[in-house]
N, C-alpha and C positions, 0 to 999 in steps of 0.2 A: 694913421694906424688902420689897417686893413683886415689884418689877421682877429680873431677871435680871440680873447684869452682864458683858459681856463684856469681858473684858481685852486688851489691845496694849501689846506692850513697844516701844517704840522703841530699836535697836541699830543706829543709822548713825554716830556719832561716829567720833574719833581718835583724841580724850584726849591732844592733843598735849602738853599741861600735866605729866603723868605721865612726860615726856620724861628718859631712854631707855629704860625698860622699855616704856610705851605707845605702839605704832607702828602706821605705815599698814595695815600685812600683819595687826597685831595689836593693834586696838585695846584700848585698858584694862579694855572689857565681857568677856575673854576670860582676865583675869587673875585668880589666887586669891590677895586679899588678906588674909585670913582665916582660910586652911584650912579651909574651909569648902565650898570650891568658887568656880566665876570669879566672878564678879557677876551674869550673864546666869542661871546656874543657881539663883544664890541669888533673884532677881528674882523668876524663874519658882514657884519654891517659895511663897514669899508670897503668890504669887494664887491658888496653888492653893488654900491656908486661907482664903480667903474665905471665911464665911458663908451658903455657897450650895451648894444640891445639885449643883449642873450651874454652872461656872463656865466659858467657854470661853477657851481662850489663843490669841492669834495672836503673832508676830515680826515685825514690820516689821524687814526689813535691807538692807544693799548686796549685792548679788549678789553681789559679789566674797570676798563671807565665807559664803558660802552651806554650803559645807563645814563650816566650824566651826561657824555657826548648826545643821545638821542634826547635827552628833556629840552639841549641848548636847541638842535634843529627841528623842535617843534613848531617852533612861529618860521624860521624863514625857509624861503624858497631858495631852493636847490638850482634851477634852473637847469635839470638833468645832470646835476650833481650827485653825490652820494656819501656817506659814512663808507670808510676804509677802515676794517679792524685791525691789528696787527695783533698776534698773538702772543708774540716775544720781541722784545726790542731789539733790531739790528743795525742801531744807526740810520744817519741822515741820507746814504748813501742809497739804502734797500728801499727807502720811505720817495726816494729823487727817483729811482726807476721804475717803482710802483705806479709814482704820477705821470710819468712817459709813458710807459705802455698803455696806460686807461687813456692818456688822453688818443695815442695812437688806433688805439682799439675804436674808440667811442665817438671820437670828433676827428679823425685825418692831424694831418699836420700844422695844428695850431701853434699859437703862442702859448706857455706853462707859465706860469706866477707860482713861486713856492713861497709863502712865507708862515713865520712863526706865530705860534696861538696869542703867545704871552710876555709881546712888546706892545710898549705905550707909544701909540701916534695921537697927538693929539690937534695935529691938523691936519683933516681930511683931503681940504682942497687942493695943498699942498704935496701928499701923496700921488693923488692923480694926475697932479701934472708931471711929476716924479715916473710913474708907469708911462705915461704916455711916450716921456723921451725916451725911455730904455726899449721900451717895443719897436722906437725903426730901428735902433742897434740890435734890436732880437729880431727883427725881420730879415734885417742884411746879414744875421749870421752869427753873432755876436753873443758868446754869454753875456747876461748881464749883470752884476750884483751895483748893490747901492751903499753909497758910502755918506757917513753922517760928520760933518767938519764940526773936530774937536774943539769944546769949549775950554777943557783943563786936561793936564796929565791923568790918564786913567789907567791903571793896568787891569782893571776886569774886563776889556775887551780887546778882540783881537783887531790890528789895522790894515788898510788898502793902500799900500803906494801908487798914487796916479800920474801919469807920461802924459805923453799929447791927447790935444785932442783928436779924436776921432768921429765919422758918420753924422751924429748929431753933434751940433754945437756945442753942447755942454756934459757931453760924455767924453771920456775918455781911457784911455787904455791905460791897463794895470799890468806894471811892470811887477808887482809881487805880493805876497799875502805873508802877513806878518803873526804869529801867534802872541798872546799874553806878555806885552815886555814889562821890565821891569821898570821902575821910578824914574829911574833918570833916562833910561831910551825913550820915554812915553813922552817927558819932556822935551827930546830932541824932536820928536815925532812934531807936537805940536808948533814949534819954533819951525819945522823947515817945512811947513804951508801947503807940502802937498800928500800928506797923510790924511787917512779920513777913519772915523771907527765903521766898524763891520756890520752894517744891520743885517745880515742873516737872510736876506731874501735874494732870490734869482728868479731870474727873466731871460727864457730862451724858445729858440723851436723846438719844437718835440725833436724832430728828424737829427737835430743837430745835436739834441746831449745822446740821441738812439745813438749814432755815430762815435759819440765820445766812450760810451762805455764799451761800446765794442772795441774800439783800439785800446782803451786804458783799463776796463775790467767787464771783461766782456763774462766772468763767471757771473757775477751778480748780475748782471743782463739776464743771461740766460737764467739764472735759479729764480731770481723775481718774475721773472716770464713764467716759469711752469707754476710757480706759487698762485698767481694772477690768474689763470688757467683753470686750477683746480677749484679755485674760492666758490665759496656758498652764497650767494646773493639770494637777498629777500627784503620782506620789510622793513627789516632794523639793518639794515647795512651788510654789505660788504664785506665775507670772516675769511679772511687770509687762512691758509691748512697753516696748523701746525708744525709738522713735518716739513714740509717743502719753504716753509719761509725759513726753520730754523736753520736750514743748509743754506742760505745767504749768508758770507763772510759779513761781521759787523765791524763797521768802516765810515766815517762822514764821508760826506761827498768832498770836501775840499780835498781829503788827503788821495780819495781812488779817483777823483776825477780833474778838479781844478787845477789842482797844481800841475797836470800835464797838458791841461786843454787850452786850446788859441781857438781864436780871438777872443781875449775877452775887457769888455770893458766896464768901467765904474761910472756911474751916474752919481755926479754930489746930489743928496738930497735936502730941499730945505725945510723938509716939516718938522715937526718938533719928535725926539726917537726917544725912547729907554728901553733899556730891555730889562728894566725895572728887576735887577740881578743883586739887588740889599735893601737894607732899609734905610740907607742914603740916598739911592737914587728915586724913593718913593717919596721921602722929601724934599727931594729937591722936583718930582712931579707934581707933587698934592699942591691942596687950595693952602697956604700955608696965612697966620695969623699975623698981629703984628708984631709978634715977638720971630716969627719967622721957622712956628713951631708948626709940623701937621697933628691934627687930635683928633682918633678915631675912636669912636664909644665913648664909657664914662668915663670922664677926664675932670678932675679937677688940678690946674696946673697952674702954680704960682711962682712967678719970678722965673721963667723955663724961657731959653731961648733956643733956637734954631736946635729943636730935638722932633723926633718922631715917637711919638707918645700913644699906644692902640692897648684897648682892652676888647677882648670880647667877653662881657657879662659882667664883670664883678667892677667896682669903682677902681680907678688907678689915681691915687695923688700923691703931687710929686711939688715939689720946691728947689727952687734954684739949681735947677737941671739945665747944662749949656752942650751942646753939641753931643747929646746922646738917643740911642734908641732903645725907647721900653716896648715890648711888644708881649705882654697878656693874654695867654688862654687860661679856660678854664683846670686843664691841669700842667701847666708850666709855664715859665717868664725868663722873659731874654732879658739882658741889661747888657749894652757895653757903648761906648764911643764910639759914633758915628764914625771915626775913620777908621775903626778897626772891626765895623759892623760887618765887612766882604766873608770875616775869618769862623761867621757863623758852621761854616763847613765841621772847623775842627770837632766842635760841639757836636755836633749830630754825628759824626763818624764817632767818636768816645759812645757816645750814648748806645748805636746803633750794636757798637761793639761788648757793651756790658747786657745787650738784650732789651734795654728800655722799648716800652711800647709808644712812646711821645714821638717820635720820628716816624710811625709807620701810620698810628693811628688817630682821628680827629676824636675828640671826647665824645661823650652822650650828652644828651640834652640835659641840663640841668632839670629839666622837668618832674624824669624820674630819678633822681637825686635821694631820697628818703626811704632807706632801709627799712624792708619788709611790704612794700606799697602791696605786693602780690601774697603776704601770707595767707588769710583767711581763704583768699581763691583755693590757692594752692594745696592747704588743710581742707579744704569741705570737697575738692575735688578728686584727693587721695584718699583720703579716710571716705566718707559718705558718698561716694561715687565709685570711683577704681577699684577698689579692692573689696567691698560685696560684690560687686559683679565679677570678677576675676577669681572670687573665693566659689559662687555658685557656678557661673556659665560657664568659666572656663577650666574647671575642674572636670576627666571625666571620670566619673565615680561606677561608672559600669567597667572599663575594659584596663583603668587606671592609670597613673598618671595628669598631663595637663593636656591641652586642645593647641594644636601648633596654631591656629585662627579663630577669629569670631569674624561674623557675617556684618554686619552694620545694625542688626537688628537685635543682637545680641547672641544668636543660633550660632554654635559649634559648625566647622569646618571638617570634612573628612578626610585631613590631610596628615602623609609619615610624620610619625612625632620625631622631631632631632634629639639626639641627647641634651646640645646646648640649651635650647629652648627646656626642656623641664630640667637642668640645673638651674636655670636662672629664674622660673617660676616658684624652685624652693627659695632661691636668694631672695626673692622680691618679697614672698611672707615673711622670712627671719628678719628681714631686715625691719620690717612693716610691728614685728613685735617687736624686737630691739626700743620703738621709735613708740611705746603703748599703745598700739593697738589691740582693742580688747576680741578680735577676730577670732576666727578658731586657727591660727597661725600654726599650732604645735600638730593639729589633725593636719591641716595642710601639709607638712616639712614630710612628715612622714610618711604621709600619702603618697608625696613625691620620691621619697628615696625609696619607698620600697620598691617604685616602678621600676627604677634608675635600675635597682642590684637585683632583681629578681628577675626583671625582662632584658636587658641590656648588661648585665657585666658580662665577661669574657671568663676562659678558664685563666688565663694569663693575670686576672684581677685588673683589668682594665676595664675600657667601657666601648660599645657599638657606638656607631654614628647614627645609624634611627632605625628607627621602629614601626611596624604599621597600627593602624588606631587600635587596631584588635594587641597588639605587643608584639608579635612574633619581630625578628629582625629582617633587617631587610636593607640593612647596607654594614656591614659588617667590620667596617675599619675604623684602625684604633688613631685617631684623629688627635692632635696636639690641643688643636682648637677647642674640640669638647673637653677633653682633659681640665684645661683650665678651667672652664666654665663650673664644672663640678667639684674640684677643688674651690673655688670661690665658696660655693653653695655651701660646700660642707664645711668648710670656717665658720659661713655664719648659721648654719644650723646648731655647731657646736656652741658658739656665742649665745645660741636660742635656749638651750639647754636639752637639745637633743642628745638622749645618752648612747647613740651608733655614732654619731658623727664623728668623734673624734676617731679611732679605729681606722674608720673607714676613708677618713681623709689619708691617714699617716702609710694605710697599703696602696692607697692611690701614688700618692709621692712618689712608695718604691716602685711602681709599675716606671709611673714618667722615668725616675733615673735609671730602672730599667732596659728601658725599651724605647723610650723616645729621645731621649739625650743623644746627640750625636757623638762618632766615634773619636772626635777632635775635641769632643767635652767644649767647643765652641757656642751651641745653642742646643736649638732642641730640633728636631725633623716633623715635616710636613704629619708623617703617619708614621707608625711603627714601621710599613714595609718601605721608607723612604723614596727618594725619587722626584723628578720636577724641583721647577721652581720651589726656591724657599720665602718665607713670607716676615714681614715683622710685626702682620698681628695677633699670629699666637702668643710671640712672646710679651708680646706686651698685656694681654689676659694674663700670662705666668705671670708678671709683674704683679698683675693685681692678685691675684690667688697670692701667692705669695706675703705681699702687705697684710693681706685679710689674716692668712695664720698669725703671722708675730701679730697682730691685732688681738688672735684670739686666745696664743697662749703664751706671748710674751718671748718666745723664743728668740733669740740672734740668731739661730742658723735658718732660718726663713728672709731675716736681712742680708745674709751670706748669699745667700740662692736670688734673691730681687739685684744682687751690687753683681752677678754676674749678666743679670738682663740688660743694668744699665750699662754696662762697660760696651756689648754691644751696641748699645744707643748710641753712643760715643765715640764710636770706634769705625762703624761700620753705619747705622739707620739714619743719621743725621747727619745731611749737606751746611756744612759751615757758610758756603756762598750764597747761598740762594734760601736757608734755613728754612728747608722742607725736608721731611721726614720722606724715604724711601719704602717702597712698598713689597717689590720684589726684588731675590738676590740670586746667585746661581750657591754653587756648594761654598765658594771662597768666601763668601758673604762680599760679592763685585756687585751694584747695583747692573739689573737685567738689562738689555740692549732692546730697543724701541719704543713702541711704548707703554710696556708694562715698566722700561725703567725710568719714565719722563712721570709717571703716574704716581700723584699724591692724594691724598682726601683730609680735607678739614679738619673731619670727625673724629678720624686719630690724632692728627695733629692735639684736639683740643684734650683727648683722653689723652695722650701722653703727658702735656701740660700738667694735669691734675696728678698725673701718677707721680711724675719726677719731683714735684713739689712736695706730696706726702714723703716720698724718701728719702730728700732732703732733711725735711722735719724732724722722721727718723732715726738717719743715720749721720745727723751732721754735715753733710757732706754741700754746703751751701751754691759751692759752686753751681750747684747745679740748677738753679732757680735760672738764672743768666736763658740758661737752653730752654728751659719750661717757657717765660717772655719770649724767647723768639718764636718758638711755635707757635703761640699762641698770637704774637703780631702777623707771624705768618698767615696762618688762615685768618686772621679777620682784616685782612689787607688783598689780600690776593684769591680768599676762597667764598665769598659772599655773594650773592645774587643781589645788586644792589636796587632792586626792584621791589625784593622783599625784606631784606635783611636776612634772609636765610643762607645758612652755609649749604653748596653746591655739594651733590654726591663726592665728585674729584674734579680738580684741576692739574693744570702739567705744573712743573716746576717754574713756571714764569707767571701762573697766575691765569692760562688760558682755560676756561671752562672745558673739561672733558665728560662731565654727566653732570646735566644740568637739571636733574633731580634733585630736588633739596627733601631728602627724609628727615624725621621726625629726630631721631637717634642723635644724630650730627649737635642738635639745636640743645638738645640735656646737655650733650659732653659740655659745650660754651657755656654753660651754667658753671657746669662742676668746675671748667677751668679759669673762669673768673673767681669765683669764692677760693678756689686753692690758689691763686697768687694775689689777690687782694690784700692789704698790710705785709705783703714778701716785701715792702721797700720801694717798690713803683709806684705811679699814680694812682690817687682811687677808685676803683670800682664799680663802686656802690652804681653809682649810673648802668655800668655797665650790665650787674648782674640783673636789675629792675626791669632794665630792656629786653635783654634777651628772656627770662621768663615769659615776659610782655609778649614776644616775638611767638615765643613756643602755643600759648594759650589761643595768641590771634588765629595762627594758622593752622595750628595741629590740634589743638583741645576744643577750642571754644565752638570750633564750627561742627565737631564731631557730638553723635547722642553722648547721654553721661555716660561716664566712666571708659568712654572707647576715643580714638584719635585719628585723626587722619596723618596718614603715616607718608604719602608722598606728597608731593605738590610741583608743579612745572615751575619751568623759570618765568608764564609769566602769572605764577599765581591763584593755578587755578590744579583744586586737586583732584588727582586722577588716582585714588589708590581706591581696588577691588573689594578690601577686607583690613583687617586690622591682626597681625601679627605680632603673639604673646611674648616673641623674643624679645620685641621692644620695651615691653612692659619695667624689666629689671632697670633698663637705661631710664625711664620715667621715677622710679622707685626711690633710684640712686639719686638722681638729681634733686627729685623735690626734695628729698627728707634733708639735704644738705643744705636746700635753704633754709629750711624749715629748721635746721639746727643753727644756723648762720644768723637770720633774723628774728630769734627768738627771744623776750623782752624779762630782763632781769625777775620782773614781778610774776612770771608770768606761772602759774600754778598748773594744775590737771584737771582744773574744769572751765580757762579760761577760753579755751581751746573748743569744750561744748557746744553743741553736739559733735563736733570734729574730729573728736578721737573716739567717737561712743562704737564705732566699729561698726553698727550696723549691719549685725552678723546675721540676719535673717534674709540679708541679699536685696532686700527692696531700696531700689535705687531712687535718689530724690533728682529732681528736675534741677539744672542747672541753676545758678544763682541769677 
């Protein structure tokens, strides 16, 4: 063997099969079966023994695991290797000419080694000599794939029919590639001695697959070429664009490439394979007992023969269990018969399809497990911190109104006041008395509305879009977005016992149907003078205005007006395939074309969550919980910085980071939308809402002075925000007091909470806990 070989792991799988240990957040390459370490590591380790002075490693992966991809290549050497990000999944096919061109690019024309993250070899030395032979048939020319001689009928794998031999002695050539047969061709297969199953790896010259994709799909050549071209290289790897990968046809390489390419040949292999694709074939890999059971975790197992038996955390005991697999998480359990374990598939496609978060999401630690861990923070941080200082600093009581900022030091910003931002500074008091705070909440509501109508309404009975600090206006349009915002406020003013609110909510209304409703009575338009892109988070602020009135006056025709928001949710905002909420539309409600239409964010994902659930609650209408889960697995599967646990500003519809900003904002909504589907029926929660709190305070609260927050933070955790913005305040307001109402204890009275609710209305801010 002469030639160099560069190696490529492919780590894009799901390993749904593995179901529920192996998940979307955590596929099965990420697991340590073994003890040994995940798979991905053990993978890695094997190529490094290659035969070679200089062996180079790359990762092909999804971006979205990029995090645990870099924690695995922190101990090994690359050997001018790299992490490969892939932004969107396009098959084996896009992933096979990725690793040709790099290698063409980076090393001339080597030998390629493609193999999978998340098969079991568990003998090394047998591998290499396995490589060794397929490299003078990839020398001479030759594809090479390797083939694993059947021990039984199987049909979870596809097979290699092998001809003569050829080049090396013990290679030879494949008359044909067989997919998935069924029971009894499997058995033919193994009877007539020269079938072999498929382990998934190839062995060629670069030059030579470069050649094959040009005569058999030279588009994918080319679009992975310009993909390739474009990418961002840095310290954390290799980020494939967006755009230019997702224009690769998604295709395995067998079906655009092998199936028309010659020569190619099969090397048997003799080291031991799985591509560990159920919970049978993990038993028949593992260290097994002498009942001929594998036992992972706490096991107590009596009279159990030849079963696969795993918990993670809780004890599992079982009796006189024969040929089955129990597989234990903390919020779900697999039971069936080992030979009907392949059919885990069905299971997670059901689930997947009623919304369950169990398929997409790994649990929380059991650690924070116990409701309410963060209330007392939470209460002495709201009450005796945020809101004196929100009541004094961010009040301005000279020119009226709220402060669109504070400094870090407490000091007002001299920035246009929005209209949204001082509606939601009146919500955040009403809401704050609602919840007993003994504040001056009612001087507050008022303060603020008088700004709202006296400096900013319209002759129309609408509202400006801002103001400058002095009040004059200074952007003059009747915006959907503010609308909502101020409908909000004045529900819960009215709620407060504000005696304008109601009035003033009820000619707001007829403004919006007025003048912002569009002419198809479909939704509502951007502004009053329409035009541009249409968005779907005004309406979804209308959702919540809306809620908030029948909240405050029991009315149905407020649930009339929210059931026509959701019909659009329904209809038009939410991608059934890929269960992400859309962001921009044109006038048809068509999601936009590039990438304002690839463009999703967390943040609403998780506020829709919480809205669709309340209007479920509502209005009956249950089905609708299903869509709330999905969003809500959506962004915590595909929209997380898994560095922090924070939800990213936006990601595309496949989960690739597009602003890898994680605000403050984003991190409430996952509060609010945990507590509003907790007891909906799914798994519980509780973990999850403890954590995320946890999340909130680590990064946003805790490191900020009292009562203020650090409202940005990069992706890798370090915050870069200038000032602190009041808008955020209502999304704090709203979130905490819902835990605060969530983990509230049966005994618990109005001074158990002391000093926590004493309001602290002379503004003097105490020093963090």
């Amino acid at each position: 063997m002469s030639s160099r070989i560069v190696s490529y792991v492919l780590s894009g799988g799901v390993g749904s099969r593995l179901w529920p240990l192996s998940r979307e957040d955590c596929p099965k390459q990420f697991h340590d079966f073994s003890g040994q370490g995940s798979m991905l590591a053990r993978t890695l380790r094997r190529l490094q023994a290659l035969p070679e002075k200089e062996t180079p490693l790359f990762v092909i992966a999804a971006e979205r695991h990029a995090e645990r991809v870099l924690a695995e290549l922190a101990t090994v050497d690359l050997s001018g290797g790299n992490a490969i990000f892939e932004p969107i999944g396009r098959n084996t096919a896009a992933a096979v000419a990725i690793a040709t061109l790099s290698t063409l690019a980076n090393f001339g024309d080597d030998l390629v080694l493609v193999v999978p993250s998340d098969h079991e070899i568990s003998t090394d030395r047998q591998f290499r000599q396995a490589i060794e032979t397929g490299a003078t048939a990839a020398e001479a020319g030759h594809f090479v794939v390797f083939g694993i001689r059947p021990t039984k009928p199987e049909t979870g794998y596809g097979y290699i029919e092998a001809g003569e031999a050829i080049v090396a002695p013990s290679a030879r050539a494949v008359r044909r590639f067989v997919e998935k047969p069924d029971i009894a061709t499997a058995r033919g297969y193994v009877d007539a001695g020269n079938f072999f199953w498929n382990a998934g790896i190839f062995l060629f010259r670069a030059s030579t697959m470069r050649d094959a994709f040009l005569a058999f799909a030279p588009e994918i050549w080319e679009r992975a070429k310009a993909a390739l071209q474009s990418a961002a290289t840095g310290p954390a790897g290799i980020r494939l664009p967006l755009d230019a990968y997702a224009a690769i046809p998604s295709i395995s390489i067998d079906y655009a490439v092998m199936e028309h390419a010659s020569p190619i040949a099969v090397v048997p292999a003799a080291f031991r394979w799985s591509d560990l694709g159920s919970w049978q074939s993990l038993l028949e890999a593992g260290n097994a007992d002498q009942g001929g059971n594998v036992l992972t975790g706490d096991i107590m197992a009596i009279d159990c023969e030849r079963s696969y038996l795993r918990s993670s955390g809780r004890l599992l005991a079982t009796i006189g269990m024969k040929d089955v697999a129990i597989v234990s998480t903390p919020d779900a359990t697999f039971v069936a018969p080992l030979g009907l374990s392949q059919q885990v598939r069905t299971i997670v496609e059901r689930l997947e399809k009623s919304g369950r978060l169990e398929t997409k999401l790994t649990p929380a630690d059991d650690s924070v497990v116990v409701p309410g861990t963060w209330r007392r923070r939470v209460a002495h941080w709201l009450f005796d911190e945020a809101l004196p200082l929100w009541s004094v600093a961010g009040a301005d009581y000279r020119h009226g109104g709220f402060f669109e900022a504070l400094a870090f030091d407490g000091s007002p910003l001299p920035k246009v006041k929005r209209m949204r931002t001082m509606a939601r500074q009146v919500y955040a008091f009403a809401v704050a008395r609602e919840r007993g705070w003994n504040g001056p909440a009612d001087a507050l509501i008022d303060h603020g509305i008088r700004f709202m109508v006296e400096n900013g309404r319209t002759k129309r009975g609408g509202f400006v879009r801002a103001l400058s600090v002095g009040g004059e206006v200074v952007d003059p349009v009747e915006d959907a977005y503010d609308h909502a915002c101020v409908l909000l406020a004045l529900a819960h003013a009215h709620i407060a016992g504000h005696p304008g609110a109601l009035q003033l909510g009820q000619e707001t209304m007829a403004f919006l149907d007025g003048h912002l409703e569009d002419r198809q009575l479909t939704g509502f338009l951007e502004t009053s003078e329409g035009g541009g892109l249409r968005r779907s988070n005004p309406h979804m602020h209308l959702l919540e205005a809306f809620l908030a009135w029948h909240e405050a006056t029991g009315e149905r025709d407020y649930l009339r007006r929210a059931a026509r928001i959701v019909d659009l949710f329904r209809n038009h905002f939410f991608n059934a395939d890929s269960w992400t909420l859309g962001e921009f539309f044109d006038d048809d409600w068509k999601p936009a074309t590039g990438t304002e239409g690839d463009w999703t964010e967390p943040g609403h994902h998780f506020e829709w969550a919480a809205l669709l659930s309340d209007f479920a609650a509502r209005s009956g209408q249950k089905d609708l919980i299903p869509f709330a889960r999905k969003l809500y697995a959506s962004a915590v599967a595909n929209g997380l910085n898994r560095a922090t646990g924070l939800a990213y500003g936006a990601v595309s519809r496949s989960g690739a980071p597009l602003d890898r900003i994680s605000r403050s904002w984003p991190q409430t909504e996952a509060v609010k939308a945990a507590i509003a589907l907790d007891g909906t029926g799914g798994p519980d929660l509780a973990p999850e809402i403890e954590a995320r709190v946890a999340r909130l305070f680590r990064w946003h609260i805790d490191p900020a002075p009292a009562g203020l927050w650090i409202d940005r933070i990069d992706e890798k955790g370090r915050a870069v925000a200038t000032e602190v913005p009041a808008s955020i305040f209502y999304h704090l307001v709203f979130a905490l007091t819902r835990y605060l109402d969530r983990t509230k204890p049966e005994t618990e009275t109005a001074q158990t909470l002391e000093p926590y609710a004493s309001g602290n209305a002379g503004g003097q801010v105490r020093a963090a806990e």
